[in-house]
Backbone as CSV, one residue per row, in Angstrom:
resi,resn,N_x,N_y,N_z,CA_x,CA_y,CA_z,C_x,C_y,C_z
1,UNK,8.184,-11.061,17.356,9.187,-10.129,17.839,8.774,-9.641,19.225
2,UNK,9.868,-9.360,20.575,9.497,-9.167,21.307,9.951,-7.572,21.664
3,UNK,9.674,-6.813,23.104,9.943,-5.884,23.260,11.494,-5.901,23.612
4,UNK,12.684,-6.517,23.809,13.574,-6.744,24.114,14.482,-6.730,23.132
5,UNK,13.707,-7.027,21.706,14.743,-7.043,20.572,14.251,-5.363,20.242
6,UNK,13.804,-4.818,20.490,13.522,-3.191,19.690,14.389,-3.086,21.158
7,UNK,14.454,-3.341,22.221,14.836,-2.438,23.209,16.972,-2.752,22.688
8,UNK,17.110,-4.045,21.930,18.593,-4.278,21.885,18.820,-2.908,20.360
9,UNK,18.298,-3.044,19.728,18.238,-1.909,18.466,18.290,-0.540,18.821
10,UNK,17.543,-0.394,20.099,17.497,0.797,20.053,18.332,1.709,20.953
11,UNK,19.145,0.613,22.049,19.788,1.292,22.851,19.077,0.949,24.510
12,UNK,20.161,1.452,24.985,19.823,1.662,26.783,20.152,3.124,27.014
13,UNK,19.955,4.393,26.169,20.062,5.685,26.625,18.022,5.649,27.454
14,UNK,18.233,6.404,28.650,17.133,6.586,29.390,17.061,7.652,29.876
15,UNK,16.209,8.506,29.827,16.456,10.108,30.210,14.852,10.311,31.168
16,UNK,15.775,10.250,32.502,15.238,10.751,33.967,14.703,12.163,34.470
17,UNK,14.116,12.535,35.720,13.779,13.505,36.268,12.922,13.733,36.952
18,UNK,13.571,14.291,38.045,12.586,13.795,39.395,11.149,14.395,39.801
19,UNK,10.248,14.111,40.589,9.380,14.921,40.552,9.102,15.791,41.030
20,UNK,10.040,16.097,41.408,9.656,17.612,42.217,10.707,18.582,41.555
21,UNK,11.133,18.231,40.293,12.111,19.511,39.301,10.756,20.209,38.818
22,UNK,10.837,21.680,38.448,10.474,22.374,37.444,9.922,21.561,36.405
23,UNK,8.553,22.008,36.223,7.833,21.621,34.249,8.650,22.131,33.482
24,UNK,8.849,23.429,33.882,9.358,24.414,32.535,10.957,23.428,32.387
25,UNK,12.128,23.354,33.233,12.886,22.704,33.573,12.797,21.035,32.810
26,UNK,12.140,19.901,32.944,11.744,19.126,31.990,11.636,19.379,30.499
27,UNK,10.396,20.328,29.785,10.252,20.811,28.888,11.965,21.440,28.621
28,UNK,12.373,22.073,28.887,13.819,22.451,28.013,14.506,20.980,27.852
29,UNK,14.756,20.031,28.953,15.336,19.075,28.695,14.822,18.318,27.418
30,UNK,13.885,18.087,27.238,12.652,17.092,26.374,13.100,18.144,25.041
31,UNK,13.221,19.683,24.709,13.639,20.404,23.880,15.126,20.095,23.389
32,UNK,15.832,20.198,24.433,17.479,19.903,24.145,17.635,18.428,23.633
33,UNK,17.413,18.021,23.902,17.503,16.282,23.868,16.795,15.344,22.420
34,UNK,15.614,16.405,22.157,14.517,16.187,21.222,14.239,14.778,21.291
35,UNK,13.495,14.425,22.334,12.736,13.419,23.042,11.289,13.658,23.252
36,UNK,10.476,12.934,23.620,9.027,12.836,23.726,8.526,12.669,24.807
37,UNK,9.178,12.098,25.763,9.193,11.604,27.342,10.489,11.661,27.794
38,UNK,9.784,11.597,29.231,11.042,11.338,30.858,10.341,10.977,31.392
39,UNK,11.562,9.714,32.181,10.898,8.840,33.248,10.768,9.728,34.217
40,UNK,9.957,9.197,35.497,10.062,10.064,36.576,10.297,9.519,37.358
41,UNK,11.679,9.212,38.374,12.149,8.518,39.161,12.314,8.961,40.492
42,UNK,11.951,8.579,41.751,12.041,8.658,43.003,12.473,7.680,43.711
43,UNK,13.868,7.910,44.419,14.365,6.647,45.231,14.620,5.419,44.247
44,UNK,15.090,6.112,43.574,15.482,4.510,42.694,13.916,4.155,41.420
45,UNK,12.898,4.476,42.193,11.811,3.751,41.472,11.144,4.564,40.378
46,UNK,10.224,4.033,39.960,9.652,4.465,38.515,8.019,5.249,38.971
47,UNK,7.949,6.565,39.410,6.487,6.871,39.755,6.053,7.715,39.063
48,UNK,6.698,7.886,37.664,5.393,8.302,36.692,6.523,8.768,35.262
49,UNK,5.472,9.053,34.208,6.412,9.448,32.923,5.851,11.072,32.682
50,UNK,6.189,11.431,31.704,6.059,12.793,31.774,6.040,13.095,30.035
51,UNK,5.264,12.970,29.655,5.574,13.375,28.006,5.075,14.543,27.178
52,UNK,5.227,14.758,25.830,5.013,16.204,25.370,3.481,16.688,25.421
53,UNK,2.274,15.272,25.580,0.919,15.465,25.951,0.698,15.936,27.170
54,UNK,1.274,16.181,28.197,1.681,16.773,29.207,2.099,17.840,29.709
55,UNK,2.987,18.011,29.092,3.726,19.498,28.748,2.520,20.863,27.889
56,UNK,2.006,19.778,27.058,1.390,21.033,26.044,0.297,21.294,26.769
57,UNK,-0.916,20.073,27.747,-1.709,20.321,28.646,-1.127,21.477,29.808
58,UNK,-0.251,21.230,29.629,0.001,22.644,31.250,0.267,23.972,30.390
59,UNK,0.746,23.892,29.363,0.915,25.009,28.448,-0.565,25.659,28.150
60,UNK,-1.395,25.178,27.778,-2.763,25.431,27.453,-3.320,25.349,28.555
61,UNK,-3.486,25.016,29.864,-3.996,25.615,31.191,-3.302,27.100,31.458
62,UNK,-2.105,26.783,31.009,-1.338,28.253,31.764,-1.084,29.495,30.908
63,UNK,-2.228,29.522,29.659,-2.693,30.521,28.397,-0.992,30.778,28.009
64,UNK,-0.491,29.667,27.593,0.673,29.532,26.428,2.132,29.555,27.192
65,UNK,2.032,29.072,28.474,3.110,29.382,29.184,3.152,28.415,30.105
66,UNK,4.469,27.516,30.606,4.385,25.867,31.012,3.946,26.339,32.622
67,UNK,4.257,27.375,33.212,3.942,27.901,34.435,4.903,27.309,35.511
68,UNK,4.563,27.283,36.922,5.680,27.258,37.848,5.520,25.886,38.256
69,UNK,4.448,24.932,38.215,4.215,24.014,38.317,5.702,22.433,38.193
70,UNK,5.677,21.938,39.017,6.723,20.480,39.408,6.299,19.774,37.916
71,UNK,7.014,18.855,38.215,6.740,17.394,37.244,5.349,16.915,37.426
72,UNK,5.533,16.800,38.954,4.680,15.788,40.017,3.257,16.229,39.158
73,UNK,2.712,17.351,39.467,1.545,17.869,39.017,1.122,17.642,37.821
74,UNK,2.001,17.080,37.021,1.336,17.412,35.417,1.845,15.786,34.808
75,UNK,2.751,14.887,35.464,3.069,14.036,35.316,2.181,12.831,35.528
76,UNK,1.919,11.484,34.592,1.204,10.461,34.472,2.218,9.293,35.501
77,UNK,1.160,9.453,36.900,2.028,8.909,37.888,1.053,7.055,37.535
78,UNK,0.817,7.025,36.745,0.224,5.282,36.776,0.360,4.968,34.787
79,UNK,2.149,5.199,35.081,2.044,4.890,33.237,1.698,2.991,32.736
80,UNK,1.077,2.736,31.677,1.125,1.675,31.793,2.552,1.033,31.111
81,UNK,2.846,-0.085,31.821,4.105,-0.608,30.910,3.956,-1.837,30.960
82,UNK,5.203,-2.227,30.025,5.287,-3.277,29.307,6.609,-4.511,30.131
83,UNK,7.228,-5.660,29.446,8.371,-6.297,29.905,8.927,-6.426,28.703
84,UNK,10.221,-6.964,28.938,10.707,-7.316,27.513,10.036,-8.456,26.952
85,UNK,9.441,-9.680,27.621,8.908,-10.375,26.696,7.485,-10.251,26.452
86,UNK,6.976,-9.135,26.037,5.890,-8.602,25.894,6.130,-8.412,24.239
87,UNK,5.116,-9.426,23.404,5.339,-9.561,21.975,4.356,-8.058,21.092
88,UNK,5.616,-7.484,20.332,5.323,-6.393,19.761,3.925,-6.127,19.108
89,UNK,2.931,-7.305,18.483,1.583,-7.226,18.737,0.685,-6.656,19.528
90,UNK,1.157,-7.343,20.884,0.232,-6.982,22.000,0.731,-5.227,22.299
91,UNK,1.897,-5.228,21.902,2.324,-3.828,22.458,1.529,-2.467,21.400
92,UNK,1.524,-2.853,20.291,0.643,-1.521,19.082,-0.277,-1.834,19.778
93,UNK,-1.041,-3.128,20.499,-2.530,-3.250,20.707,-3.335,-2.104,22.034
94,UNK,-1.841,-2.290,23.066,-1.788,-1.507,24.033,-1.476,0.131,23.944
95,UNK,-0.641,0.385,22.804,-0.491,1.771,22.324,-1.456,2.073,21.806
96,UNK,-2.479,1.755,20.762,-3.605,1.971,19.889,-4.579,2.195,20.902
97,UNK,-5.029,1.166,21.539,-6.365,1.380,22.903,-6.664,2.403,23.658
98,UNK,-4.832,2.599,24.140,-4.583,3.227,25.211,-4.194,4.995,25.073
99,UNK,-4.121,4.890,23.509,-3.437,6.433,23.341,-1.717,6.338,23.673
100,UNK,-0.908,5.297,23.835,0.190,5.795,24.741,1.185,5.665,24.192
101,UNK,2.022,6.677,23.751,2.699,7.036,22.885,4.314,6.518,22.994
102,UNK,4.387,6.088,24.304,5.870,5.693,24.907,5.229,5.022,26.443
103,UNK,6.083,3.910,26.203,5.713,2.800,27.349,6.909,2.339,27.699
104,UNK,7.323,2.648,29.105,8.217,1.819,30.169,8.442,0.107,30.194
105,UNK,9.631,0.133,29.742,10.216,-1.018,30.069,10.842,-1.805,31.707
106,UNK,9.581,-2.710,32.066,9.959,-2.594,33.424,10.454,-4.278,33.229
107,UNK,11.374,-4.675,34.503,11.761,-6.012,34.467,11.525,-6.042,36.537
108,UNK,10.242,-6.739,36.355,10.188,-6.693,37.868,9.648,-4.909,38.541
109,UNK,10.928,-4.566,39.164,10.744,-3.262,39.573,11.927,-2.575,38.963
110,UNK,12.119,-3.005,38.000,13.831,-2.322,37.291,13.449,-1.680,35.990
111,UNK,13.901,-0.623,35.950,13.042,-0.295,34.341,14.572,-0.191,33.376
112,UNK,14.194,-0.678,32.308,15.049,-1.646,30.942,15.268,-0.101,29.629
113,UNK,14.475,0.612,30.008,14.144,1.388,29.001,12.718,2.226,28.860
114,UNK,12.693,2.832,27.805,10.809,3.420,26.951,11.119,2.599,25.287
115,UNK,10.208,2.129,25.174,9.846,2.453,23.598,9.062,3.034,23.339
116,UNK,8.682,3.553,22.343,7.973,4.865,21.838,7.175,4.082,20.891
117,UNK,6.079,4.827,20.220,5.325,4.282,19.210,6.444,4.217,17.811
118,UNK,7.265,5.171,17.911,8.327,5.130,16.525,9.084,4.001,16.975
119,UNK,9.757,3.877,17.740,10.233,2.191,17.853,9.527,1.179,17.184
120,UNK,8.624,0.852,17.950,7.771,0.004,17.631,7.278,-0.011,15.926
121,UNK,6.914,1.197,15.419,6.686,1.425,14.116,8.185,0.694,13.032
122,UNK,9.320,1.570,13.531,10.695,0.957,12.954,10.744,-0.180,13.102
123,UNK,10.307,-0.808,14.353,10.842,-2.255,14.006,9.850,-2.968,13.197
124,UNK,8.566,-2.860,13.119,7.246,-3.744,12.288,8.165,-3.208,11.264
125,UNK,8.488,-2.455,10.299,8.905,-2.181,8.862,10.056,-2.813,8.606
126,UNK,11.180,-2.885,9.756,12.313,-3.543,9.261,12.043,-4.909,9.355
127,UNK,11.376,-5.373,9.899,11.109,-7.266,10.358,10.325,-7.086,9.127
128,UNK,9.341,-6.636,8.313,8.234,-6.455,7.169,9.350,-6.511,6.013
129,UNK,10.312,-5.852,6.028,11.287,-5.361,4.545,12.199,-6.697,4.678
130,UNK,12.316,-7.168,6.087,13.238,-8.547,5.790,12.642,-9.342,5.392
131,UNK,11.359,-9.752,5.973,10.343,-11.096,5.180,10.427,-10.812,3.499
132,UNK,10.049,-9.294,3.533,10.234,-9.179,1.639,11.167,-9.678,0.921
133,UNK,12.033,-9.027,1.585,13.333,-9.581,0.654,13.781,-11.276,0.776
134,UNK,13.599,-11.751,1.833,13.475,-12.991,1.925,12.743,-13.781,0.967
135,UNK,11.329,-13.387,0.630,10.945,-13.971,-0.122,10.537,-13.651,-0.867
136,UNK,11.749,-12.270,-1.909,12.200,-11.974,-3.261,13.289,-13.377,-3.316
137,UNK,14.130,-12.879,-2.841,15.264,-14.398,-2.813,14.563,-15.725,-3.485
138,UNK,13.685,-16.147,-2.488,13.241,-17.332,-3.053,12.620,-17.527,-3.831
139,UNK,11.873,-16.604,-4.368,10.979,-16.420,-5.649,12.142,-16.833,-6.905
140,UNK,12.901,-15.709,-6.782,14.560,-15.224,-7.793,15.094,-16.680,-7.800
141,UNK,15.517,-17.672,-6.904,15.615,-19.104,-6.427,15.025,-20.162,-6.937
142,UNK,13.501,-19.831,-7.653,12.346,-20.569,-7.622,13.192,-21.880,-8.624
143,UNK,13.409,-23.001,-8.521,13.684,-24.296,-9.524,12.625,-24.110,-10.632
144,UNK,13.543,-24.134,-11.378,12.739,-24.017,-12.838,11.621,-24.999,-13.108
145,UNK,10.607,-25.279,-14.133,9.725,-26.412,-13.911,10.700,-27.594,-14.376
146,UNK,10.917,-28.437,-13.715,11.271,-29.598,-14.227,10.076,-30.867,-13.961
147,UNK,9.366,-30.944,-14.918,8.169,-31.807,-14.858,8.832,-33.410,-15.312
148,UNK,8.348,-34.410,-14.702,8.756,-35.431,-15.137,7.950,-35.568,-16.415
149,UNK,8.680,-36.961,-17.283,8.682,-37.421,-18.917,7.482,-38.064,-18.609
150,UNK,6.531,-38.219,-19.690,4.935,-38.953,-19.299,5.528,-39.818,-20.075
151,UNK,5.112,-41.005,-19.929,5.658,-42.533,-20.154,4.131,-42.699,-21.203
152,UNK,4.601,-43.040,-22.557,3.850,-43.246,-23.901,3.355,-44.640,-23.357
């Protein structure tokens, strides 16, 4: 399975914000939206993500309060990402290593999307529950023994 089939399942909604908006400003969006990340886009391009490990780090610098602080400042301006034909293996391998909870879908310099570790999780279980049932079917299917006659 590749990253392209979780990215067709899951949609092309992508939720932006630039870097020089308000933290606190982000954080309500990421609240309203009940999302985990935002891209961070400048001029068209992709220069960093911004997620709730982020948010809660400036919260806990700023003794429980997101403070006056930009995106820019608190934002992961070197996220690592992925392509669509980047096989969902390698991608838990890169989430697990890396800590990274949501990874950019880039095509070239075009970004396709995020999947999230719950993506990725949903799709291993639904591709897992289809092999099952697949081969409940064929079990349920199985040709009865038909042994050939031993010749006296």
């Amino acid at each position: 399975m590749k990253v392209s089939e979780i990215l067709q399942v899951k949609g092309s909604i992508l939720y932006t914000i630039s870097p020089d908006q308000p933290l606190a400003e982000a954080a309500d969006i990421m609240a309203e939206k009940d999302i985990g990340s935002l891209v961070v886009m400048e001029f068209g391009d992709l220069v960093g993500m911004l997620t709730f490990r982020e948010v809660l780090r400036a919260i806990h610098a700023n003794e429980g309060n997101v403070g006056g602080g930009t995106v820019r400042k608190h934002m992961d301006d070197y996220p690592i990402t992925v392509t669509p034909d980047t096989e969902v293996n390698e991608v838990r391998r890169i989430m697990l290593e890396k800590h990274a909870r949501y990874l950019p879908v880039m095509n070239a310099k075009t970004i396709l999307g995020v999947i999230s570790f719950y993506d990725v999780a949903r799709a291993v279980l639904e591709a897992q529950s289809f092999e099952n049932r697949m081969l409940k079917a064929y079990i349920r299917d199985w040709p009865g023994d038909q042994a050939e006659p031993h010749p006296d």
